[in-house]
N, C-alpha and C positions, 0 to 999 in steps of 0.2 A: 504493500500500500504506500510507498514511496514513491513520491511524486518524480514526474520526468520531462525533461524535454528536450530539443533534436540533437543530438551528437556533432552534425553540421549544419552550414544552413542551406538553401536552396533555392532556386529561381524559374519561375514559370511560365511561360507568357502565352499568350491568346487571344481572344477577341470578344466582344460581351454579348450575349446574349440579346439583348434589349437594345442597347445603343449599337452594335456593330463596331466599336472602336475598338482597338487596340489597347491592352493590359497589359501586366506584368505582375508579378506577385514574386514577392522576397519575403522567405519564411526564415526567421533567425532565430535562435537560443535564446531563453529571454530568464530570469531570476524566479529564484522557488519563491511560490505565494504569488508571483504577478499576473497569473492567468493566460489568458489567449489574449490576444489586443493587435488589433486592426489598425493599422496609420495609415490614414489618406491626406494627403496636404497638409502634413506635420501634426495634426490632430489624432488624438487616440480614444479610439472609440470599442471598448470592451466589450468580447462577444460575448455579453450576456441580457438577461430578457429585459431587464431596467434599459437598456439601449436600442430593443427592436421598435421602430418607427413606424412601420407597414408590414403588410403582411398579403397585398396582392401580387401573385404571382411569383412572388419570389419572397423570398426573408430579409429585409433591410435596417443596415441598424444603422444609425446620427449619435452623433454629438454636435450639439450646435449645427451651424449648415454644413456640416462634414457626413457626408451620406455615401454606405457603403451597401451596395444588394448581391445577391446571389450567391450568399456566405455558406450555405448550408450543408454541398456538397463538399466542401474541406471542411468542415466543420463536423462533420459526418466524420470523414478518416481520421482526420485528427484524434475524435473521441474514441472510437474502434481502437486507435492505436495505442493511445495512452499516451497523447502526449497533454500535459495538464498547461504550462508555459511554453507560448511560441508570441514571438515579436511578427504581425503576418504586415506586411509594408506594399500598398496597393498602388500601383499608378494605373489611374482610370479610373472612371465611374462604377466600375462593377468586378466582382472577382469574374476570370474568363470561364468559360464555359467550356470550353477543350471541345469532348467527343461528349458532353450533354450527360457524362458520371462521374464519377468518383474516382473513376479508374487512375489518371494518371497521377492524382494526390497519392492517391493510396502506394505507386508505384515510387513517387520522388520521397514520400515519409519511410519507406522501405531502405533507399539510397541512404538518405539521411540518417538513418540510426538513432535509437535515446540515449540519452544520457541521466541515469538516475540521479536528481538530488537528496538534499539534505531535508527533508521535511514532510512531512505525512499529507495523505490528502485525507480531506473529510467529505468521505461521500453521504450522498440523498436516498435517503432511505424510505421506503413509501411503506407503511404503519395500516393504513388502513383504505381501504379503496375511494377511485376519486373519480369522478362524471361529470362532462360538461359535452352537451347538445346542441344540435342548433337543425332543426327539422327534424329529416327523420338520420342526420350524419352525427353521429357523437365518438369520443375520447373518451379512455381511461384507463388511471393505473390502479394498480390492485401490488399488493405483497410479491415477493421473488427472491429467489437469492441471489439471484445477478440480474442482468441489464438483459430485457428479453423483446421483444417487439413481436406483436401478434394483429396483422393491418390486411383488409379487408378492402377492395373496391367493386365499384357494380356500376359498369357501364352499360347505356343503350348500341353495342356497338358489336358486330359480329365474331372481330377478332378481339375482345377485351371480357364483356360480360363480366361477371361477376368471377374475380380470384381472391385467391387468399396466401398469404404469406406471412408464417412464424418460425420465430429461434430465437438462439442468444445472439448479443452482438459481440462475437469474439472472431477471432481468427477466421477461419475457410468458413462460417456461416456469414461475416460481414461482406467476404468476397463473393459468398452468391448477390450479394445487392449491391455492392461497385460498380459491377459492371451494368448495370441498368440505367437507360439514357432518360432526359425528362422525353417528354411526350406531351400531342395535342394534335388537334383537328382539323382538316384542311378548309375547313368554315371558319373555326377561331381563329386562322392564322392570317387567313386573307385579311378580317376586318382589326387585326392590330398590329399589321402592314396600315393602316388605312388611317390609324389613328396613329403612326410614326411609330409603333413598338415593336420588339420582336426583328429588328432591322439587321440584329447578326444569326438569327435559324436561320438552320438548314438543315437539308436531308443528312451532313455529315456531325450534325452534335443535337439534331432533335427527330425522334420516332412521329413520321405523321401518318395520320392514317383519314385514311376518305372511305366515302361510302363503298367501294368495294373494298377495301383491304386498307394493306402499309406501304405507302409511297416510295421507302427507303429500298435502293437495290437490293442490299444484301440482309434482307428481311430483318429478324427480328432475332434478340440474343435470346431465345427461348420464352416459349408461351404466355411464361407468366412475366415477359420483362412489365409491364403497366404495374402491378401492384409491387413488385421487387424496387421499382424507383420510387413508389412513395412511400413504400415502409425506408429508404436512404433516408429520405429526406426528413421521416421523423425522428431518423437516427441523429439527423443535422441539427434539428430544432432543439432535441432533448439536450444536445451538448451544452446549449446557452444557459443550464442550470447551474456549467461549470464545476461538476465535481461529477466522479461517478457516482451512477443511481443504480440502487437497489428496489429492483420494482420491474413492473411487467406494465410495457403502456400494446392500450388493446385498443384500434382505432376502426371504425367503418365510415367510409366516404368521407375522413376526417382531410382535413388540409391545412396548412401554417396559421390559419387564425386560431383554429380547433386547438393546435398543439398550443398555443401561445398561452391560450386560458386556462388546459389544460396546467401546464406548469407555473404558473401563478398562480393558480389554485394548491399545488402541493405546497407552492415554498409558504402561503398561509396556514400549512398544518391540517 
């Protein structure tokens, strides 16, 4: 239970999701107790839920006008990995998007190696079960002896329908959900084309799928990629608890608002 973080640091670069610009991400060594923390324009804005801002479409966290989004996918490996302090130093508006997983974080924190410190962590321990709804989509964690995620979707759509996907988040169970890209609709994506959003997807870091099928040439990383990327991504959200959690979060049709209340709900007990 000794806290860690990267042995070296490392660099990343790609293009944003949303705005289409150009990133870069420098993940450094950062001191026991100081957490994850995000610098954008000399500002440091701490990945945790006191700092998420928004919760459309992506996970975005501020300090003052210091706005960083699409955090969740490194945010995700990070916590898989154990790394508790990492310095993450963003240029651009948005962390990149790569191939639309987790995959190459997970492959550059591998590179990087931890470095154990001197100091214990104090992890989140969920005591008694917790619920929060919103129609007929709700979240919730219940008791566990490790960090478990058990996420459910139910789409109107022929290759998605209703899947499910559970386990612990450790080792070769986190890499079945790495590798899972986001996803979304070739209706949704024309009209936030249309509203200037969405200006860096494409077939090579987003799964789209139209009314007959999946657009992407080389299909799909297996059946159930659609529910394997948003159980990541809950894996992303629960990290901004900042400690590892003991508990099982069990979600249906849930998405980053769901998660948000979700965990502010725990840390009130």
């Amino acid at each position: 239970m000794w806290q860690h973080t990267l042995a070296r640091p490392f660099l990343v670069r790609g293009i944003g999701l949303h705005t289409g610009s150009p990133a870069s991400v420098q993940v450094d060594p950062a001191p026991v107790g100081s957490g994850r923390v995000f610098v954008v324009s000399g500002v440091e804005i701490p990945a945790l839920l006191d700092a998420v801002v928004d919760t459309r479409l992506a996970t975005t966290l501020g300090n003052g006008r210091a706005r960083i989004t699409m955090v969740e996918h490194l945010l995700a490996a990070m916590h898989a990995a154990g790394v508790d302090n990492a310095r993450i130093a963003v240029d651009g508006p948005e962390v990149p998007v790569l191939d639309g997983s987790a995959r190459v974080w997970v492959a550059a924190l591998h590179n990087a190696g931890l470095r154990a410190q001197a100091g214990l962590r104090r992890p989140v321990t969920i005591r008694r079960a917790l619920r929060v709804e919103n129609g007929d989509a709700w979240a919730e964690l219940v008791p566990a002896s490790a960090f478990e995620v058990d996420v459910t979707v139910d789409f109107p759509h022929p290759h998605i329908g209703r899947q499910s996907w559970s386990g612990p988040v450790t080792g070769h169970h986190f890499h079945q959900l790495a590798g899972a890209r986001t996803f979304g609709f070739r209706a949704d994506a024309e009209r936030l084309w249309a509203s200037g959003l969405a200006r860096g997807a494409s077939l090579e870091n987003t799964v789209v799928y139209d009314d007959a099928g999946v657009l992407n040439p080389e299909g799909l990383r297996g059946h159930d990629e659609a529910v394997r990327h948003k159980a990541l991504d809950a894996v992303g959200d629960a990290a901004l608890l900042g400690a590892p959690i003991f508990g099982r979060l069990r979600a249906y049709k849930a998405g980053h608002e769901l998660h948000r209340r979700l965990f502010e709900a725990s840390r009130a007990g």
